[in-house]
C-alpha positions in Angstrom: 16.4 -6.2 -8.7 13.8 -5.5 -6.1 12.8 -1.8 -7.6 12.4 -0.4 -10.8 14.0 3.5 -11.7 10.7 3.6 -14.1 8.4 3.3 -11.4 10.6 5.6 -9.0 10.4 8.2 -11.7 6.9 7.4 -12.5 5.5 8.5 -9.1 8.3 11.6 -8.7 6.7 12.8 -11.8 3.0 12.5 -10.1 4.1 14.1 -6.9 2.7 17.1 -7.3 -0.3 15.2 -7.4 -0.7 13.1 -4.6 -3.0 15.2 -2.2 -5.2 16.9 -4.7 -8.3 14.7 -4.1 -9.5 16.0 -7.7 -6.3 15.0 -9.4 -4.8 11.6 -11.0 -4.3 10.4 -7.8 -7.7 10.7 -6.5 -8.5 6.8 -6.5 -6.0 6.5 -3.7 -8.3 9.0 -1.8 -11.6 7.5 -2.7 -10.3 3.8 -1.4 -8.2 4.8 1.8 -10.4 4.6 4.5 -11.4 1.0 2.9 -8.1 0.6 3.8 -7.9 2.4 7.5 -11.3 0.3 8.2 -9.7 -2.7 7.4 -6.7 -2.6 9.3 -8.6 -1.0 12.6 -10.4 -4.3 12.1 -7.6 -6.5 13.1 -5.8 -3.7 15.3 -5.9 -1.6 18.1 -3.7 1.4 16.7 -3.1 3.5 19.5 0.6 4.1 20.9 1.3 1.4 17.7 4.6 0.9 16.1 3.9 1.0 12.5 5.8 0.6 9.4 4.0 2.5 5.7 6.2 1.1 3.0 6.0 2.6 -0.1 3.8 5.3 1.7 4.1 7.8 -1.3 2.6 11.1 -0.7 1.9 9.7 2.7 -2.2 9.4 2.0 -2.5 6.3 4.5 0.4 7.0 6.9 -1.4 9.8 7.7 -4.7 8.3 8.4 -2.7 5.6 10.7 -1.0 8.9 12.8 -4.6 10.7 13.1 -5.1 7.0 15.3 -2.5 7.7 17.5 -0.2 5.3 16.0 3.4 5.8 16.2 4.1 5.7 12.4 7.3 5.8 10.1 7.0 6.0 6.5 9.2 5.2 3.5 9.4 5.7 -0.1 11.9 5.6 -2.6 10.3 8.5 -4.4 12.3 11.5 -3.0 9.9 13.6 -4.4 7.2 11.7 -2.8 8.9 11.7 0.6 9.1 15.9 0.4 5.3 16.3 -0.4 4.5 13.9 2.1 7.0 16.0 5.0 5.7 19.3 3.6 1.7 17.7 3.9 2.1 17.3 8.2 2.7 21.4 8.3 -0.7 21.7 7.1 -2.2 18.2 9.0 -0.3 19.1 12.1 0.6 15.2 12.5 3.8 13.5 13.4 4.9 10.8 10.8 8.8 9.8 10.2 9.1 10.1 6.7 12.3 8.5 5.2 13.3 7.5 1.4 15.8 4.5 2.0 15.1 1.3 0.3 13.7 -1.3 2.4 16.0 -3.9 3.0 18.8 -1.0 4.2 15.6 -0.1 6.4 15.5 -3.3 7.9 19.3 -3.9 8.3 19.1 -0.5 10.5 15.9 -0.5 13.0 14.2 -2.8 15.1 10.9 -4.5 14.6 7.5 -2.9 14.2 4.4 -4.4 16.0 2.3 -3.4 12.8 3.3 -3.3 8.7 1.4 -2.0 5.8 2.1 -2.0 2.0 -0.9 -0.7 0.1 -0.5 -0.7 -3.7 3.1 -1.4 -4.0 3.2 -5.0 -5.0 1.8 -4.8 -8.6 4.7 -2.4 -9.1 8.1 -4.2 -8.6 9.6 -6.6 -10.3 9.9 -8.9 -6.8 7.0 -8.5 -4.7 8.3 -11.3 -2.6 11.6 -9.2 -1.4 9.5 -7.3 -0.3 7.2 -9.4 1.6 10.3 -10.8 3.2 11.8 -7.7 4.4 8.4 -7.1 6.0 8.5 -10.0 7.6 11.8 -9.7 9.2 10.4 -5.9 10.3 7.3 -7.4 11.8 7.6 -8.7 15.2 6.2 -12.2 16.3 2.2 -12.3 16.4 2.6 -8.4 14.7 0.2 -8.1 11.7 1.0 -6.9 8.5 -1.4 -5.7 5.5 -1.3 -6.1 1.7 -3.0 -4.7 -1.1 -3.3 -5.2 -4.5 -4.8 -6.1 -7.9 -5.8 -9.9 -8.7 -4.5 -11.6 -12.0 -7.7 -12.0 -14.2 -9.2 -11.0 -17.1 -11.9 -9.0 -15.1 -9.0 -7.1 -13.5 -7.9 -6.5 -17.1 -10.5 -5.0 -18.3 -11.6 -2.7 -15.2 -8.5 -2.3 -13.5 -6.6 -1.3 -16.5 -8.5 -0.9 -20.0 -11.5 1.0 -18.2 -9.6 2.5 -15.3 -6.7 4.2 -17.0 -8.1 4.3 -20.8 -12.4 4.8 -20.3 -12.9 6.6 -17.7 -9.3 8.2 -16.5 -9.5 7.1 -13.0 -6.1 6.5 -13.0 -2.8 7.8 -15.5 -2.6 5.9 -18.4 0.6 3.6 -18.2 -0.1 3.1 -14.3 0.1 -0.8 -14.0 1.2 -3.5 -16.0 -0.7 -6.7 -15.7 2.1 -9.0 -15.4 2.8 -7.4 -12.2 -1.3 -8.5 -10.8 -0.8 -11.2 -8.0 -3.5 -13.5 -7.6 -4.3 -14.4 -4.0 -3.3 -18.0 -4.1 0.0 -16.5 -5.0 0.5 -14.4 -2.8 -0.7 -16.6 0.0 2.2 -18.6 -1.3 4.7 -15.8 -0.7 3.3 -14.7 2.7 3.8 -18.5 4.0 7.3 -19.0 2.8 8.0 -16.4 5.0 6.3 -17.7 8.2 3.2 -14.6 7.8 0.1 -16.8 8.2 -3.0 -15.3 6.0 -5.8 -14.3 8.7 -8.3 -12.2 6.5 -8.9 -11.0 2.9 -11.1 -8.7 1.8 -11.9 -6.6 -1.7 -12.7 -2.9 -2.5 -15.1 -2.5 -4.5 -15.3 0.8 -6.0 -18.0 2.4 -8.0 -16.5 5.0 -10.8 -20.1 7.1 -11.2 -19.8 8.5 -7.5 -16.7 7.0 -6.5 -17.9 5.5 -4.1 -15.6 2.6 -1.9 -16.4 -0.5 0.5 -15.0 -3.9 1.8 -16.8 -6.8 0.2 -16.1 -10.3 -0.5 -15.2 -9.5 -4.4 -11.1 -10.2 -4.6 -11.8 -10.3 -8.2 -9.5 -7.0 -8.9 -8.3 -4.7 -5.8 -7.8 -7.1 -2.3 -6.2 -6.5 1.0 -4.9 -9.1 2.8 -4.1 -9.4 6.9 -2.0 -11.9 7.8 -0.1 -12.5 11.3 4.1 -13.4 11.9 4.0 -16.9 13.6 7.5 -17.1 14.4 
């Protein structure tokens, strides 16, 4: 099974949250233009064809759109997809927001020349289905992005004892660390299905002013680029 119900639910029962910069969901805020600058590091996004899956409330497929990207957007969270079509009256932006599972997407539309997936691995049960549908969505020498948590105990302790249970950055109950993906592995994933691994880089995030950057700490949250080859 490539999607859990509990994680579907999960995030329908946070939609209300998702652009209240204040709220539970204000992490995703703090760390999103890590994630913008990351991406317009490897790609020109103007007049783009871009794929956001499991774009939520739609935080970063907005951010892509304000780029002049040509972005669609889907979720499996219907109550995620509504807040995130009711969001563009107030942005005034133009994203296709559509809650179909992924690999029905992919049976259905042609290929994108860019793909992002920001903080969906770590929270289904086959985060390789999901790199493979994204890599039959992404066309040759396209580049896709990752992001996730790495598999440690330092990613343990901060990215789930002190971030959901210390200092509430997050909703208690938000990951599970069996679901963390070290790098190597998913290095492993991404060259099984022909995406070669171009650039990683981690957020580091301070929880005193929440502050955000790139660094070269993958110890807990990472993003990877990585290019279709054939």
């Amino acid at each position: 099974m490539a999607f859990s119900q509990a994680e579907i639910d999960k995030f329908n029962s946070l939609a209300h949250e998702w652009w209240d910069v204040d709220g539970t969901l204000k992490t995703l805020h703090h760390i999103n233009p890590c994630r913008v600058q990351f991406v317009k590091s490897h790609v020109n996004l103007k007049n783009k064809n871009i794929l956001d899956i499991g774009c939520g409330g739609g935080i970063l497929s907005e951010s892509l759109a304000k780029e002049k990207a040509n972005v669609t957007a889907i979720d499996l969270a219907p109550q995620s997809i509504e807040v995130a079509k009711l969001h563009l009256y107030e942005s005034n932006l133009e994203v296709d927001y559509q809650c179909i599972e992924l690999g029905e997407f992919a049976k259905q539309n042609d290929q994108f020349d860019v793909i992002t997936c920001m903080e969906m691995l770590e929270h289904v049960p086959d985060p390789e289905y999901i790199i493979e549908q994204a890599a039959k969505l992404l066309k040759k020498d396209g580049v896709a992005f990752f992001s996730t948590l790495n598999k440690n105990v330092k990613s343990y302790l901060l990215g789930i004892v002190a971030a959901e249970y210390i200092c509430n950055l997050v909703p208690k109950g938000t990951h599970e660390y069996s679901k963390f993906i070290t790098p190597a592995d998913l290095r492993k994933m991404l060259v099984k299905h022909n995406l070669e691994l171009i650039d990683i880089k981690g957020i580091t995030y301070n929880p005193i002013d929440y502050s955000a950057k790139l660094s070269n700490d993958t110890d807990i949250n990472y993003l990877v680029a990585c290019k279709k080859t054939c």
